[in-house]
C-alpha positions in Angstrom: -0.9 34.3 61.6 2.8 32.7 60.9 3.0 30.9 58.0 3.5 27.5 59.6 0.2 28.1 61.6 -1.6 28.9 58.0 -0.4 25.4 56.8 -1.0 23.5 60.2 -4.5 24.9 59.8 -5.2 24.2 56.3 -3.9 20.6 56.7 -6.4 20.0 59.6 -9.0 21.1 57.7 -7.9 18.6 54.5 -7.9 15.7 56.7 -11.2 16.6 58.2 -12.9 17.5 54.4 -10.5 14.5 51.9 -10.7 11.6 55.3 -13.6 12.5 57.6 -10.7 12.6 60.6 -11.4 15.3 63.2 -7.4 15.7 64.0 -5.4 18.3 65.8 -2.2 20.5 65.8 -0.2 17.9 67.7 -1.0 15.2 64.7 0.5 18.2 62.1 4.5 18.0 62.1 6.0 21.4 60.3 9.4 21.2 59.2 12.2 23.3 57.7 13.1 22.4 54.5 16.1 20.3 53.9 18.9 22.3 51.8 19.6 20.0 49.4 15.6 19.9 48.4 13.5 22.2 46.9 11.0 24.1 48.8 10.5 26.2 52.2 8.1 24.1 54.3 7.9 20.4 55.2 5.0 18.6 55.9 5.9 14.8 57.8 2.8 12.6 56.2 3.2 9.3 58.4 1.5 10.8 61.4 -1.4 11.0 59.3 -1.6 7.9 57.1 -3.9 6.4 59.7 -6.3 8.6 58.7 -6.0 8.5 54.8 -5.9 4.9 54.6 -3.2 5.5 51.4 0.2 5.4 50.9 2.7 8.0 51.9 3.1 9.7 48.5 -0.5 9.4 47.3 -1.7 11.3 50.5 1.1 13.8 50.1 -0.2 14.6 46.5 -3.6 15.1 48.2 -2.8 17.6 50.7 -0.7 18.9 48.5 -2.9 20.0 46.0 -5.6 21.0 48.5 -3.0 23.6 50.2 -2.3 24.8 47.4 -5.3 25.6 46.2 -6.2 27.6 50.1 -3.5 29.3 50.9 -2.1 32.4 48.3 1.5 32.2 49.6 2.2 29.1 48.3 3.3 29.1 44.7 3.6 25.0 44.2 4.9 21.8 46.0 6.3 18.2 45.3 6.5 15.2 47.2 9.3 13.3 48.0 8.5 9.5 49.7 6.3 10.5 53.3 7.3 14.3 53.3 5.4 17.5 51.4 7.7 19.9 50.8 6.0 23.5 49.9 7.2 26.2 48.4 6.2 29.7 49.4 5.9 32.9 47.0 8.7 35.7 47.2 6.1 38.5 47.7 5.0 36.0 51.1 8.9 36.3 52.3 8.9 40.3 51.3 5.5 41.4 53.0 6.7 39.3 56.0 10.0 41.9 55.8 7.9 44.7 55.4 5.5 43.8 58.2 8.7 43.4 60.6 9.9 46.3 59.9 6.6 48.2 60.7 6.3 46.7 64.0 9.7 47.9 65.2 10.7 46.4 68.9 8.1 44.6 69.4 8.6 42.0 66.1 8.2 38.5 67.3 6.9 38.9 70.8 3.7 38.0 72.7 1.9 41.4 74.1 0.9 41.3 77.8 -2.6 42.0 78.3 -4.7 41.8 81.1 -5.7 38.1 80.9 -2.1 37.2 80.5 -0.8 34.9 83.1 1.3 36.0 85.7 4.8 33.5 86.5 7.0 34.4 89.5 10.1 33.5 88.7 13.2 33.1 92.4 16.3 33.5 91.1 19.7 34.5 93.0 18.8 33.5 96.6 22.1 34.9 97.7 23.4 34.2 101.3 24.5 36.8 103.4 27.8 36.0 104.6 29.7 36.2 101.2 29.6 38.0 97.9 28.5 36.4 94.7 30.6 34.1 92.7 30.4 32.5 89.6 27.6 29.6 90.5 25.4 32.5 91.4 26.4 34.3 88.1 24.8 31.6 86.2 21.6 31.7 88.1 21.6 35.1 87.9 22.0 35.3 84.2 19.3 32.3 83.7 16.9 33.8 85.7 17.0 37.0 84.3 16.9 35.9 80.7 14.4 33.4 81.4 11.8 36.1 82.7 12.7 38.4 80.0 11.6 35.4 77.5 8.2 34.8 79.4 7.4 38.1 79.4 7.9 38.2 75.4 5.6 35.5 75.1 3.2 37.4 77.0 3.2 36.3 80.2 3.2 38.8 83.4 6.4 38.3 84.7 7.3 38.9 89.0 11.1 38.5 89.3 11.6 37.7 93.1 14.3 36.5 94.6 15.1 35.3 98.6 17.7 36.1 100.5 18.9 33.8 102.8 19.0 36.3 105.5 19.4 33.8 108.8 21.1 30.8 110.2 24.5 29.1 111.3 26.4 30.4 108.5 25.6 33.8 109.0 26.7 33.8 112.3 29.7 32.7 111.6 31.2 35.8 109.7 29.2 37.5 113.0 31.4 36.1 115.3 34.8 36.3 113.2 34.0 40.0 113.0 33.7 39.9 116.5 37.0 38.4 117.7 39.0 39.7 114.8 37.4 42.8 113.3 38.5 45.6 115.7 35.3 47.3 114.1 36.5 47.5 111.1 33.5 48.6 108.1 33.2 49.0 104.6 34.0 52.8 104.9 36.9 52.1 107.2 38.5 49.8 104.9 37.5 50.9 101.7 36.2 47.7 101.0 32.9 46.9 99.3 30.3 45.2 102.1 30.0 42.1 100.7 33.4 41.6 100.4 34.6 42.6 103.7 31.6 40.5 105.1 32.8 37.2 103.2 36.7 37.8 104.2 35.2 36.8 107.6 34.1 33.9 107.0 36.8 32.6 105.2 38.7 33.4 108.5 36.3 32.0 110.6 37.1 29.0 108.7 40.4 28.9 108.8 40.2 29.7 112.5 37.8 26.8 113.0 40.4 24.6 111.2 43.0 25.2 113.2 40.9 24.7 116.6 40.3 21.3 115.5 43.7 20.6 115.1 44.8 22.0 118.2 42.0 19.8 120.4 43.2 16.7 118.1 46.6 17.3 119.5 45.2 17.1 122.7 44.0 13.8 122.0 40.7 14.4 121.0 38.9 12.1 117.8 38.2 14.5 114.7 34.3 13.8 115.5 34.5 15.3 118.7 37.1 18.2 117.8 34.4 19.6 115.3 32.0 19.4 117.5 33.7 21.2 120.6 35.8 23.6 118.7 34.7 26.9 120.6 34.2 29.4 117.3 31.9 27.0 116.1 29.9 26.9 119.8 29.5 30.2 120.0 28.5 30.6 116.6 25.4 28.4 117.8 25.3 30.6 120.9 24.9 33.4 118.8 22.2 31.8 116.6 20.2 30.7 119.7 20.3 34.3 120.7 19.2 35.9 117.4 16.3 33.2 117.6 15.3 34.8 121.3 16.0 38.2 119.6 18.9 39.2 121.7 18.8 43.6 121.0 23.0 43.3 120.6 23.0 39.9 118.4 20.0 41.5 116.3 21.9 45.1 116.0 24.9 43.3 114.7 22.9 41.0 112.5 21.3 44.0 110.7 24.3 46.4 110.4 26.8 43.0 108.6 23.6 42.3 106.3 23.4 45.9 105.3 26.7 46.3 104.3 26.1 42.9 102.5 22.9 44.3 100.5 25.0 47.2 99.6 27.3 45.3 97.9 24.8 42.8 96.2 23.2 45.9 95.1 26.1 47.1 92.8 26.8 43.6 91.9 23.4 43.4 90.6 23.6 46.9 88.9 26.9 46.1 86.8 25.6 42.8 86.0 22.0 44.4 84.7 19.8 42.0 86.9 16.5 43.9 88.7 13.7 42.1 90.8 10.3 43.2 91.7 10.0 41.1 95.0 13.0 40.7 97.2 11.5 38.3 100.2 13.9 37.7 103.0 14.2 34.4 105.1 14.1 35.9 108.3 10.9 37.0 107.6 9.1 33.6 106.2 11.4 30.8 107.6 8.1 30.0 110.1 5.5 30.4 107.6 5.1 26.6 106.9 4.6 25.3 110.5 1.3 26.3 110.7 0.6 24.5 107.5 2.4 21.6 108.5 0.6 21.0 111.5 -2.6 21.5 109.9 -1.6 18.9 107.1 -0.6 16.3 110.9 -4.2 16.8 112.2 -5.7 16.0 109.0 -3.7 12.7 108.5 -1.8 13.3 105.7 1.2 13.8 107.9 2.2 11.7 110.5 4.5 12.1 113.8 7.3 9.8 115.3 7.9 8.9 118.4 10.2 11.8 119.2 7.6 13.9 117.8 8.9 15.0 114.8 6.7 15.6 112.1 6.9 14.1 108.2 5.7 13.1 105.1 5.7 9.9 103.6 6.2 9.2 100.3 7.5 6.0 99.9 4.1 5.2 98.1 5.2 7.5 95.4 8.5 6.1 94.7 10.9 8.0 97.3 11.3 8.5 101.1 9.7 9.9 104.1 10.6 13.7 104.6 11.4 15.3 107.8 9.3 18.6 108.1 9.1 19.7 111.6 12.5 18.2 114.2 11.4 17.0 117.8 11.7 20.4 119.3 8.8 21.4 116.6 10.9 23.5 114.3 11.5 24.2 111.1 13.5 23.1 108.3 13.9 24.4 104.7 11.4 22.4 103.3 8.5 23.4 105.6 9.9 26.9 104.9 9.5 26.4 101.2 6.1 25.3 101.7 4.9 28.1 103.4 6.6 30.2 101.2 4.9 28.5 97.7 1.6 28.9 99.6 2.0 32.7 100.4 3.0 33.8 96.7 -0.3 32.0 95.2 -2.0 33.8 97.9 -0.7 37.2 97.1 -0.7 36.7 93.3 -3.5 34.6 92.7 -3.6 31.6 90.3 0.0 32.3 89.1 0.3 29.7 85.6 3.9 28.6 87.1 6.1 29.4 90.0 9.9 28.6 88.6 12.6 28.9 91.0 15.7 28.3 89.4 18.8 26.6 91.7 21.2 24.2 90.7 20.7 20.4 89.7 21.5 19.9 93.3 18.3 20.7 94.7 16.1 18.1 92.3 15.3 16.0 95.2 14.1 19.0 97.2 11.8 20.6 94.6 10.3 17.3 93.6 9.2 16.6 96.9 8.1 20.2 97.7 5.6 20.0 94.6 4.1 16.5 95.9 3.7 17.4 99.5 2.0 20.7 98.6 -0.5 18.4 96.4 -0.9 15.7 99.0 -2.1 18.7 101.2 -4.8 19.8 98.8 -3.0 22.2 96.9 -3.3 21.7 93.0 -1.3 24.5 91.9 1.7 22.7 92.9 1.4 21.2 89.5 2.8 24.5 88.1 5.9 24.4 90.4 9.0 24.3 88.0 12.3 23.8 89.2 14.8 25.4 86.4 17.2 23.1 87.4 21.0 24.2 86.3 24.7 22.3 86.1 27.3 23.4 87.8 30.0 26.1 86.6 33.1 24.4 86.5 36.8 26.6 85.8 39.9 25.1 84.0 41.5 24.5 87.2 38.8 22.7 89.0 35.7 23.2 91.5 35.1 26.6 94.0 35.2 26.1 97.8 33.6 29.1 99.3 35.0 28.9 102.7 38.4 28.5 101.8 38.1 31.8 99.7 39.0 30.1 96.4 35.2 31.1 94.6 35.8 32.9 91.3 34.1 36.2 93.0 31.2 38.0 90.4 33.2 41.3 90.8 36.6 40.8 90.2 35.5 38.2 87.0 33.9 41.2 85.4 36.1 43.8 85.9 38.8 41.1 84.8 36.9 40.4 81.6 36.1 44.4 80.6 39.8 44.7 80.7 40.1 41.9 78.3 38.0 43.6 76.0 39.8 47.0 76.2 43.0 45.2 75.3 41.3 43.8 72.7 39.6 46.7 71.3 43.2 48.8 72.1 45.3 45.9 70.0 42.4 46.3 66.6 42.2 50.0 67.0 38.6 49.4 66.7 37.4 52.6 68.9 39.0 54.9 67.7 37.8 58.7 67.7 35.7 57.4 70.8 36.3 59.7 74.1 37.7 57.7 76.9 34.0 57.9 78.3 32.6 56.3 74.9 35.1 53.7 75.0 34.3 52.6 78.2 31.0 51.9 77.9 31.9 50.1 74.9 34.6 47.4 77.0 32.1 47.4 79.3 29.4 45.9 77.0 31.2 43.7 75.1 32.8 42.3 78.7 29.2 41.8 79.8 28.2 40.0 76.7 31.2 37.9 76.3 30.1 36.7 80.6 26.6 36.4 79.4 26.3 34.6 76.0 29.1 31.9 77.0 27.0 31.2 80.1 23.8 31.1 78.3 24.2 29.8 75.2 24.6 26.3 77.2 21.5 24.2 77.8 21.0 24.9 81.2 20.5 21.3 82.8 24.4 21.1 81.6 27.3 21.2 83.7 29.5 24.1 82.1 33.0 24.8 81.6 34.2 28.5 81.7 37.0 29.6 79.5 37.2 34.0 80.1 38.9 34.0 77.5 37.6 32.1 75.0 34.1 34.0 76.1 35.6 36.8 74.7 36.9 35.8 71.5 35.5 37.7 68.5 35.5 35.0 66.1 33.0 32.0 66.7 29.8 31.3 68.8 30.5 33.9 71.2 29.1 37.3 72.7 31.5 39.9 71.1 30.8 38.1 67.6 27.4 38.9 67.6 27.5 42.1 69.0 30.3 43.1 66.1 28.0 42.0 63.4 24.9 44.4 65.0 28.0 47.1 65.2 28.7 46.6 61.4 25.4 46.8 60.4 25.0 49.5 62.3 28.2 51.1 60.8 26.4 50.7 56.9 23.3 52.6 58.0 25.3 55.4 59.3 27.2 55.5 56.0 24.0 55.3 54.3 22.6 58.3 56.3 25.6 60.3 55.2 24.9 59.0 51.4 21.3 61.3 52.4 19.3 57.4 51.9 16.6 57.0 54.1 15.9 53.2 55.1 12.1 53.0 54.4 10.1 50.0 55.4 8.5 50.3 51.9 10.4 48.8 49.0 9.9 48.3 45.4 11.4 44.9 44.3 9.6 42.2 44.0 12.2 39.4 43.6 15.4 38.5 45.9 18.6 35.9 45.9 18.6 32.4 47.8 20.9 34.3 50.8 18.3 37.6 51.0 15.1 34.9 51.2 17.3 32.8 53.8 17.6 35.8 55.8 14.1 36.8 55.8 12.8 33.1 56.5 15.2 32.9 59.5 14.1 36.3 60.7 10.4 35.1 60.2 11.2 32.4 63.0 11.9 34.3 65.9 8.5 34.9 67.2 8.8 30.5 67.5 11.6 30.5 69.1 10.8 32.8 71.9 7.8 30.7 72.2 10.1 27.6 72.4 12.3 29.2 74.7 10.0 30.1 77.2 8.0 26.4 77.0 11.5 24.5 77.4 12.7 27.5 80.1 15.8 27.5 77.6 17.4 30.8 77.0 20.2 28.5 75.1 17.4 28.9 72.7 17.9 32.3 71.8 21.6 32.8 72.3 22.2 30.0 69.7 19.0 31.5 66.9 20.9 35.0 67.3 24.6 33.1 66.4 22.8 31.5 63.5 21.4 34.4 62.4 24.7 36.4 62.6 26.4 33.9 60.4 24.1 33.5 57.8 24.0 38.0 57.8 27.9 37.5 57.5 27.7 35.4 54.4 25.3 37.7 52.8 27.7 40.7 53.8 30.6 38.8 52.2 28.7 37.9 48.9 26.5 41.0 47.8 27.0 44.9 48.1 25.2 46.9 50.0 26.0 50.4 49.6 27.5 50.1 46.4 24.8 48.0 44.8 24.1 50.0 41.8 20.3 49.5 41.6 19.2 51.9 44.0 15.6 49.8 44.4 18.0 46.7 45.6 20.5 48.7 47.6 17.1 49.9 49.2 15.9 46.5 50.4 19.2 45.2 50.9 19.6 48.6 53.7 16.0 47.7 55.1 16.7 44.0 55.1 20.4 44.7 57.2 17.9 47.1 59.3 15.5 44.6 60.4 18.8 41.7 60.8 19.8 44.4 63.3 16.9 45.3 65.1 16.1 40.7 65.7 19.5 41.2 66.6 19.5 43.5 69.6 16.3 42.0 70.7 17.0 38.3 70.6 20.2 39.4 72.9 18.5 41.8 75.1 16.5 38.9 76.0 19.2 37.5 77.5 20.2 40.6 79.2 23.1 41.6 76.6 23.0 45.3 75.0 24.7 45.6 71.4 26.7 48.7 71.1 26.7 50.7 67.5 30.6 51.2 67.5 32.7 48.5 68.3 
């Protein structure tokens, strides 16, 4: 039990044994201590002054004194106005060291156990007429990290993502092919799927364009020219077809999308994102009609005149929402609810269903949630929508069909040769083999992409700066991971020196900076927890930055391997050990490795 659990517990149990007050944890607020006063722990005493019946300071000396007396690890307290600040023994802070050091990896995280609830979390949800750019980088990178968090607070953890398989857009790259291809492939062209697939509907675009201006100049309104332009009719021809499964319209269909899933595929890979459920539109775009009806029978639907189907929720504050059109199909919303339905049927009572997509998309998800309960279904309290900001560049917004997305591939190739000019100009990696080295640009490109992206609260719109990301000074990717190659660097050195680190020590005593370090290490089991309750991997990326700085000081004022008291240079090895080790974990739960030479 963490130290701040120990306290919360023993206050609860003062209240109930000084007041005769049956309270709970929620009434118990634990705070850090404030620098510039004396202690570790700070108890806020106005929440329970209502209980006491005494002033602030006289019920801080009285819980004071009755903690003290329960729990060994702390050595003495004071009070100052509403607020008990405690101070906790040294030998507390160095068992807690020890005790991290003996649990290895798994320090600070949740284990998963049979009874552990299971949370789907959709991310990606790619299309499949284009490759990914840097909107679906962030989504990527939030969903990914997000599960990983979950899953060290002990939940069972389904990554899934759906692929928007189907539909006008699709066919548009489809018929572009078509008229312009000359059946051209990725293996003819040398030109990754995904790429080659998107270049076609950029031209179908432009081609569209420029068929609206030529039926304008024949004197037709805008309105109707978008409407008649003839690439965008037989782009609905084609989806008509594929919806009567025309053999020629399917066969084309499935050989474009397989060069596209090719290509996600090795996006995916470089970028260090897996799923363990890849669901496809095609395949549950009807699932919700049945529902839908169902829900129109019972009355909690109703039908218009035209005989489309929706549900009104203008008694709940918004709109009525279309569900089924007059000619009785579907629209992403019915889809959706079909789709929610058949993942709590598959996985049973999942605690939360998260699907993470931009700040666009509130509308949608807070309606999907209330329609699924209006039709009986109470799990659709545990829908989460892990809503996101857009990514914004220096230069402005992305257009996808006018080709001018920042595209996944070429920003992180872009970025690891950044970091091997960087690394080349500092002469950092040398005595590497070319091989070594490259693994080691790649890495620190990754985590420069990754920790700018993530050390944002998600719900913010974001500004991305490439080169900033991979500055090595400041809150940034290639900072952390150089402090984690330092310390790795000093244990290597000790190695050589024939010192084993140990997670046995002999001191007994340690400076302000050494008991800082271990206090803010002893957090990190918190902030996963807080992480995965606020779905905020910004969380993490920001405790490991802190937690670099505050190593760096230490590194700056004490020795390590020079310390001449061989029991201090000992602790001071296993404490830059265990710095390491809450290092590389807290950042490979946001999908970032740390190399050992950088």
């Amino acid at each position: 039990m963490t130290i701040d659990k120990l306290i919360e517990q023993e206050i609860i149990n003062a209240v109930q044994e000084l007041y005769g007050a049956a309270i709970d944890s929620k009434n118990v607020q634990i705070q850090e201590t404030k620098k510039e006063i004396a202690g570790d722990k700070t108890v806020v005493i106005f929440p329970l002054l209502r209980f006491s019946k005494k002033t602030p300071e006289a019920t801080a000396e009285d819980l004071g004194q009755y903690v003290v007396s329960h729990i060994d690890a702390i050595d003495s307290y004071s009070v100052v106005k509403g607020f008990l600040n405690l101070t906790i023994s040294i030998k507390y802070w160095l068992d807690l060291l020890q005790d991290a050091l003996k649990q290895g990896s798994e320090y600070g995280k949740k284990p998963v156990t049979k009874d552990s609830p299971v949370v789907m979390v959709e991310f990606s949800s790619p299309n499949t007429n284009k490759p990914l750019h840097l909107g679906h980088v962030r989504n990527n990178l939030l969903g990914y990290s997000i599960s990983q968090i979950l899953a060290a607070n002990g939940n069972k953890v389904i990554k899934a993502n759906l692929v928007n398989d189907r539909g006008i857009h699709i066919c548009k790259s489809m018929i572009a092919w078509k008229m312009f291809g000359n059946g051209e492939t990725p293996q003819s062209t040398g030109i990754k799927g995904d790429h080659l697939v998107g270049n076609y509907y950029v031209r179908f675009d432009q081609e569209y364009k420029k068929q609206i201006n030529e039926l304008i100049a024949q004197g037709k309104t805008e309105d109707e020219a978008k409407a008649e332009a003839p690439i965008l009719l037989q782009a609905r021809e084609m989806l008509v077809k594929w919806e009567q499964g025309d053999e020629e319209v399917i066969s084309l269909w499935k050989t474009m999308n397989g060069w596209v899933y090719e290509g996600f595929d090795a996006t995916y890979k470089r970028m260090g994102v897996s799923f363990d459920h890849v669901y496809y539109e095609s395949q549950t775009y009807l699932l919700g009609k049945k529902v839908v009806l169902d829900g129109l029978q019972r009355g909690i639907l109703f039908q218009k005149e035209d005989n489309s189907v929706w549900a009104d929720l203008t008694g709940d504050g918004l709109d009525q929402k279309l569900l089924l059109r007059p000619d009785g199909t579907s629209v992403y919303m019915t889809q959706d609810i079909g789709t929610a339905i058949e993942r709590f049927r598959e996985y049973g009572e999942m605690g939360e269903l998260i699907y993470v997509v931009g700040n666009e998309q509130n509308y949608h998800f807070q309606v999907l949630s209330l329609i699924l309960q209006k039709l009986g279904y109470d799990w659709a309290k545990r829908i989460y929508h892990m809503s996101y900001g857009m990514v914004e560049l220096p230069d402005g917004k992305m257009k996808s069909r006018e080709g001018t997305v920042v595209d996944a591939d070429d920003l992180m190739e872009s970025m690891v040769n950044d970091a091997k000019a960087i690394s080349d100009e500092l002469g950092k990696l040398n005595g590497l083999t070319a091989e070594e080295a490259a693994e080691v640009h790649e890495i620190i490109a990754q985590g420069a992409l990754k920790y700018f992206i993530l050390k944002v609260e998600p719900r913010k719109t974001m500004l991305f700066n490439p080169k900033e990301s991979i500055d090595f000074n400041g809150n940034t990717g290639p900072f952390i991971q150089y402090t984690h190659a330092r310390i790795c660097s000093v244990l290597r050195k000790a190695a050589e020196q024939g010192i084993t680190v140990s997670t046995e020590f002999s001191v007994k005593e340690c400076n302000d900076k050494e008991k800082e370090l271990i206090k803010m290490i002893s957090r990190y089991s918190s902030i996963i927890e807080l992480a995965a309750k606020d779905h905020a991997p910004s969380y993490l990326a920001n405790y490991a930055y802190d937690l670099v700085k505050l190593y760096n000081q230490f590194y700056h004022d004490y020795s390590i391997l020079n310390e001449e008291n061989q029991g201090v240079k000992e602790f001071r090895l296993a404490l830059s050990k265990e710095v390491a080790a809450v290092i590389a974990s807290s950042m490979g739960l946001l999908g970032i490795r740390v190399p050992e030479r950088m």
